[in-house]
C-alpha positions as CSV (number, residue, x, y, z in Angstrom):
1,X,20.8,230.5,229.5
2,X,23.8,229.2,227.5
3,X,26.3,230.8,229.4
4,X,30.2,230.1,229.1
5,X,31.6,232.6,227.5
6,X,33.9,235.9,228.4
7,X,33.1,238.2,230.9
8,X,32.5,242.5,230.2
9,X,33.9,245.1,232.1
10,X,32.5,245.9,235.7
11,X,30.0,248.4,235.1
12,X,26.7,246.8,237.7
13,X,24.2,245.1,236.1
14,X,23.5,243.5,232.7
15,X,23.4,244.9,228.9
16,X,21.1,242.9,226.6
17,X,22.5,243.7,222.9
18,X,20.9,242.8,219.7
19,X,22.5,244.0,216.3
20,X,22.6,243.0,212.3
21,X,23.2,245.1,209.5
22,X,20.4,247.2,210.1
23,X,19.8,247.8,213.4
24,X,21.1,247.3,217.0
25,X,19.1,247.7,219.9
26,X,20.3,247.2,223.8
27,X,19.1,247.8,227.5
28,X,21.3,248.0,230.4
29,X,19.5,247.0,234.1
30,X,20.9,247.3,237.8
31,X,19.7,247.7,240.9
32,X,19.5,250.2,243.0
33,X,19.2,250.8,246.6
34,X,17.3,247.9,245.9
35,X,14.9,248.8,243.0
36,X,15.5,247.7,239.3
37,X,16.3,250.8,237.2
38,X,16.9,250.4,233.1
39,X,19.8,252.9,232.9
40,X,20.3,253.2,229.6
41,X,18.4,251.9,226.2
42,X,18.5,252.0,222.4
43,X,17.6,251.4,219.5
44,X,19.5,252.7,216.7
45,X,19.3,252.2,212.8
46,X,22.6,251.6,211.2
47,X,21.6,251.9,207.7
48,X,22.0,255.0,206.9
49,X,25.4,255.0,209.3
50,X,29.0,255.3,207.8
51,X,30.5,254.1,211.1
52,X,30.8,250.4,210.9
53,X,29.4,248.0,213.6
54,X,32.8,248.0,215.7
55,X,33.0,251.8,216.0
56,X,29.1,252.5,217.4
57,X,29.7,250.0,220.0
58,X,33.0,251.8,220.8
59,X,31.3,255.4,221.0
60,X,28.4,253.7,222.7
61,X,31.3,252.1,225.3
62,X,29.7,248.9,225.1
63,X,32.9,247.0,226.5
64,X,32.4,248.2,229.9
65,X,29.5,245.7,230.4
66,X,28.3,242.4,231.3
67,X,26.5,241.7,228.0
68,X,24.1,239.1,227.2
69,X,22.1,238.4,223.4
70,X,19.1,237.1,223.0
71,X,18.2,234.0,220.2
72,X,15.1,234.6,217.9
73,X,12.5,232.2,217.4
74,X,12.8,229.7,214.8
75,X,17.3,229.6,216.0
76,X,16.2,227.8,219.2
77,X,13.8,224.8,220.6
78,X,12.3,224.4,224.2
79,X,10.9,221.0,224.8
80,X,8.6,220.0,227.8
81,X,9.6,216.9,229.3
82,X,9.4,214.6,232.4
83,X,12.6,214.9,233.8
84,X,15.2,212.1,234.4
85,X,15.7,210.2,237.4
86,X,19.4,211.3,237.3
87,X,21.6,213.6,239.8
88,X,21.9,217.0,238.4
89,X,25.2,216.8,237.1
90,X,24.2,214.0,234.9
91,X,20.9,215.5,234.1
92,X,22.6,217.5,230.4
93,X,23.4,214.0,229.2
94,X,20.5,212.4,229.8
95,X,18.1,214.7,228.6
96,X,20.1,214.3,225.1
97,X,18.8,210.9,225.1
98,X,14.9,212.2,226.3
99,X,15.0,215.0,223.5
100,X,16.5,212.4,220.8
101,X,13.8,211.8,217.8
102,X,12.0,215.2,218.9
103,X,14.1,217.6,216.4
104,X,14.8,217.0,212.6
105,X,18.6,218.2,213.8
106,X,21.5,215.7,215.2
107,X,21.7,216.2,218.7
108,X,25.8,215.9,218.0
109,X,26.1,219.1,216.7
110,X,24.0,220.8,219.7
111,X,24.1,222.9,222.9
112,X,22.0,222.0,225.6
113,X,20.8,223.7,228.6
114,X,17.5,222.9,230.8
115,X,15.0,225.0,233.3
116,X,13.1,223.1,236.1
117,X,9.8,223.4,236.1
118,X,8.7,224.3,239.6
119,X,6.4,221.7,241.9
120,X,5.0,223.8,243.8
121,X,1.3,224.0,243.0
122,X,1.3,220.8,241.1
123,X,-1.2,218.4,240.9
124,X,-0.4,215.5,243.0
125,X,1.2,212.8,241.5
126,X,2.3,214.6,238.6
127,X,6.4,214.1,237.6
128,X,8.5,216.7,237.9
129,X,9.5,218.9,234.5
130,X,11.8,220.2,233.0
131,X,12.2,222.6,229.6
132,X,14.9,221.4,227.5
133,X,16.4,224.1,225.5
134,X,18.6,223.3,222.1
135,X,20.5,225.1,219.5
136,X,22.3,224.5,217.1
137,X,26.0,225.0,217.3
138,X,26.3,226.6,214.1
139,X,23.6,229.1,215.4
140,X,25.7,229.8,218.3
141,X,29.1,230.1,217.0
142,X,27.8,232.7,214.6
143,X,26.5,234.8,216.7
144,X,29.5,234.8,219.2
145,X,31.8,235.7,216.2
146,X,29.3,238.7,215.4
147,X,30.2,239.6,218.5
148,X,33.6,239.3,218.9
149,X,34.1,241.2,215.7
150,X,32.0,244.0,217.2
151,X,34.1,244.3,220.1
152,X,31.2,243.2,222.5
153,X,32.4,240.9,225.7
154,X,29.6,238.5,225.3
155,X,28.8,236.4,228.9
156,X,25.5,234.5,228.0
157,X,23.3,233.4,225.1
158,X,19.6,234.4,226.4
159,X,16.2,233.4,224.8
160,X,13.1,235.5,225.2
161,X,11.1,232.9,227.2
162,X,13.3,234.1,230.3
163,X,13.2,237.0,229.7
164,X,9.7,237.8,229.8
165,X,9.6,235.6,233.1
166,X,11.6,238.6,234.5
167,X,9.5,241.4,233.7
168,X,6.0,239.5,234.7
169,X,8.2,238.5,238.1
170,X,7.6,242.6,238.6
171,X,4.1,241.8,238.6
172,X,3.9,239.1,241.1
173,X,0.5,238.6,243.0
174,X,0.9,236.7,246.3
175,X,-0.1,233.0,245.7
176,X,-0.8,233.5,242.3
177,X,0.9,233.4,238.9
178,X,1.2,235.8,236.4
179,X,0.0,235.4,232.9
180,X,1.8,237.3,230.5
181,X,1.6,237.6,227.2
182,X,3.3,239.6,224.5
183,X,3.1,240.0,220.4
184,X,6.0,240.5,217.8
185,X,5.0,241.4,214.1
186,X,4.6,238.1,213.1
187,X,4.3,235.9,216.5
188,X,3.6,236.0,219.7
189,X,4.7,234.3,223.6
190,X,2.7,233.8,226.2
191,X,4.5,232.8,229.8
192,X,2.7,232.1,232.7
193,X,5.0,232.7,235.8
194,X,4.8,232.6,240.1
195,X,7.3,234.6,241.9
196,X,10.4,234.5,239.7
197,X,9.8,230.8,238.3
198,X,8.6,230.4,234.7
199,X,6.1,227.4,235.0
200,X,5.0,227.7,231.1
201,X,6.1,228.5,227.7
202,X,4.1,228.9,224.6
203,X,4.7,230.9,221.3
204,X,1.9,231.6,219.5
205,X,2.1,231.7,215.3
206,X,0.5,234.8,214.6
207,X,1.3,238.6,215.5
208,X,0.4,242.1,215.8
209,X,0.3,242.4,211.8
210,X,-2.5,239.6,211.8
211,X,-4.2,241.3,215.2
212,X,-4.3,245.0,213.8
213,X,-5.6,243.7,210.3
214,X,-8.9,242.1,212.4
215,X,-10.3,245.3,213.6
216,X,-13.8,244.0,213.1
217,X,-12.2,240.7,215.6
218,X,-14.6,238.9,213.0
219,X,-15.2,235.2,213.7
220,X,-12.8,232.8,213.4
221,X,-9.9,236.0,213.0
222,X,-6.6,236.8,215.0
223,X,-8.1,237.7,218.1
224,X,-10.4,235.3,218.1
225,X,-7.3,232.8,217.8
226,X,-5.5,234.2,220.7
227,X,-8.8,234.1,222.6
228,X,-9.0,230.2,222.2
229,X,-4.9,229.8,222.8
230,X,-5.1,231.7,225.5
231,X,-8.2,229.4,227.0
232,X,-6.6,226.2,226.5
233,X,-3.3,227.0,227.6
234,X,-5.2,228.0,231.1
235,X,-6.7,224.8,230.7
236,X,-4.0,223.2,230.5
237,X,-2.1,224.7,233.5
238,X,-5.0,224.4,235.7
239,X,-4.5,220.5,235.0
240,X,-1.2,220.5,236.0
241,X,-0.9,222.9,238.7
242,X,-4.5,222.7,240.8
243,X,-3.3,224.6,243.7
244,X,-2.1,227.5,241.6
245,X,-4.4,229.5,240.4
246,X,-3.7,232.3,237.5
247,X,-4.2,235.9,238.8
248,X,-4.1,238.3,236.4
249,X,-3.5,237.8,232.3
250,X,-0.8,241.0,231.7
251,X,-0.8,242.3,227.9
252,X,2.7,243.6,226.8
253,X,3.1,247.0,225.4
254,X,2.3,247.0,222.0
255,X,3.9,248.1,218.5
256,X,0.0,248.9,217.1
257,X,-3.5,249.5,217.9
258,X,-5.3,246.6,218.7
259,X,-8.9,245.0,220.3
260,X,-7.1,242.7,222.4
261,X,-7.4,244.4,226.0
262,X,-11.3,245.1,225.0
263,X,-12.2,241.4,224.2
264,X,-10.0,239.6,226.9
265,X,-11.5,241.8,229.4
266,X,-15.0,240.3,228.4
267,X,-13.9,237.0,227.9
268,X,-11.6,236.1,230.7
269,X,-12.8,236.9,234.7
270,X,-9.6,237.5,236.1
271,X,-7.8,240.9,235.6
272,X,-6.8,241.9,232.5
273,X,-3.9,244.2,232.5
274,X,-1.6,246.5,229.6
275,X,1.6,247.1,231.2
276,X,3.4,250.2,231.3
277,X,6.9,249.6,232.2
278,X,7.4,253.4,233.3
279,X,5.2,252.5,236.4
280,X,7.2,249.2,237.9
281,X,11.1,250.7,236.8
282,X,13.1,253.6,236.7
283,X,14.4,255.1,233.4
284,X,15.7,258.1,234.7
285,X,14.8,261.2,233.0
286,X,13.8,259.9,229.3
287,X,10.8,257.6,229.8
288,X,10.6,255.3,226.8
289,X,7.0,255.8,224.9
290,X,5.0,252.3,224.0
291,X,6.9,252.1,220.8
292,X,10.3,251.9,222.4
293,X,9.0,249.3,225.1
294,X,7.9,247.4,222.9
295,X,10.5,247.0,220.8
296,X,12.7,246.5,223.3
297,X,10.6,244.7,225.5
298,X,12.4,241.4,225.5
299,X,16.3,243.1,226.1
300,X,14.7,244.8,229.0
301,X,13.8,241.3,230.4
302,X,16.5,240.0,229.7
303,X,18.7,243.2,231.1
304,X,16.9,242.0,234.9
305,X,18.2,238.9,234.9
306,X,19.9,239.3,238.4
307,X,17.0,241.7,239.4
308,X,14.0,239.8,238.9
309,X,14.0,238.3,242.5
């Protein structure tokens, strides 16, 4: 996404790093012979560590990557918005002026990048999009200092929308898109994708926490909540893109037990899907078990980012 900083060392593929006091957790991607493989992952507590920050990514030989980071919700916005009717090398500029009004921070002290949203499929007559994506600079510089301190080559600044676009791209049915949908603790994202495009964003202000405290899924509860998301973001895309229909609604591994699979299975028609990562890429010889995709479901994603085509 943001992406002018230094390049790693020449080890194939990308590393997608997190890290604060308490925990760092990675995933390195490459292809091949063709195929994505996740050649190495981690997530490590450092609490109890003596070995400061800089050292673990030293015995961890992090420095001979290409490594990307990911932002966390609430350090980043993505805004929908009709594009302008500017040549691309303009388009940065003049989506400062689009985007003006629709944060409460000065657009001064900002980075700005953008994804096209993809015609294809679109109702006709309806303007080209894009997704405007902001942070703050102070956001930014903070954490390329983290990283520079570590001793981690940091090339790009990724955010998890992106991410997941590149695991549901393994997932791909032929002239359909890919609804996919994933929960945090406290939150949750839900992407519908075609191919390796991402056509939609959404995050979603409840999580597993909320999900595994509804076991009864009583009226008006969490999953009844995602339920009625869900619907109306398909109802929304289906406005927007008529000749692109949604295939199959993917549910991401997950961190605890939950009803969800059971009651979008009886209220959705399409396909309702958990994913197991072990079955669409190679780990090698350690498979990771749900609790390690999950929480490292989004550095995967973002560790494909030159594989997901």
């Amino acid at each position: 996404m943001f992406g002018w900083l230094q390049r790693g060392g020449k080890t194939p593929g990308w590393l997608a790093v997190t890290f604060d006091e308490a925990r760092l957790e990675f995933a390195h991607a490459r292809r091949v012979r063709g195929a994505a493989e996740v050649s190495k992952y981690a997530a490590r507590d450092l609490h109890d560590s003596r070995s400061p920050i800089d050292r673990v990514t030293r015995e961890l030989k992090l420095g001979r990557y290409q490594c990307s980071t990911m932002l966390r919700a609430g350090e980043y916005d993505i805004l929908l918005v009709d594009a302008p009717n500017v040549p691309r090398a303009e388009m940065k500029s003049a989506l400062r002026w689009k985007v003006k009004g629709m944060v409460d921070y000065p657009l001064e002290g900002t980075t700005l990048d953008f994804l096209t949203v993809p015609s294809a499929g679109a109702a006709e007559g309806r303007a080209q999009q894009l997704y405007a994506v902001l942070a703050r600079n102070e956001i930014l510089e903070a954490r390329v200092r983290k990283f520079d301190e570590a001793g981690i080559p940091l090339a790009v600044i990724d955010i998890p929308d992106t991410a997941q676009r590149n695991i549901a791209a393994l997932y791909r049915s032929e002239g359909r898109g890919t609804a996919l949908i994933y929960f945090g603790a406290n939150t949750g994202l839900f992407t519908i994708s075609h191919g390796a495009e991402l056509y939609l964003t959404r995050r979603l202000e409840l999580g597993l926490e909320e999900l595994a405290e509804d076991a009864d899924a009583a009226e008006g509860g969490a999953h009844e909540r995602v339920v009625l998301e869900i619907q109306r973001t398909l109802d929304h895309f289906e406005r927007q893109f008529r000749n692109l229909a949604v295939g199959k609604l993917l549910l991401a591994p997950a961190g605890r037990p939950t009803r969800l699979r059971e009651i979008l299975t009886e209220r959705f028609e399409m396909p309702v899907q958990q994913i197991d990562l072990t079955e669409v890429l190679s780990f090698g010889a350690e498979k990771p078990n749900e609790q390690t995709q999950w929480r490292l479901f989004h550095h995967i994603g973002a560790a494909l980012r030159d594989t997901a085509a």
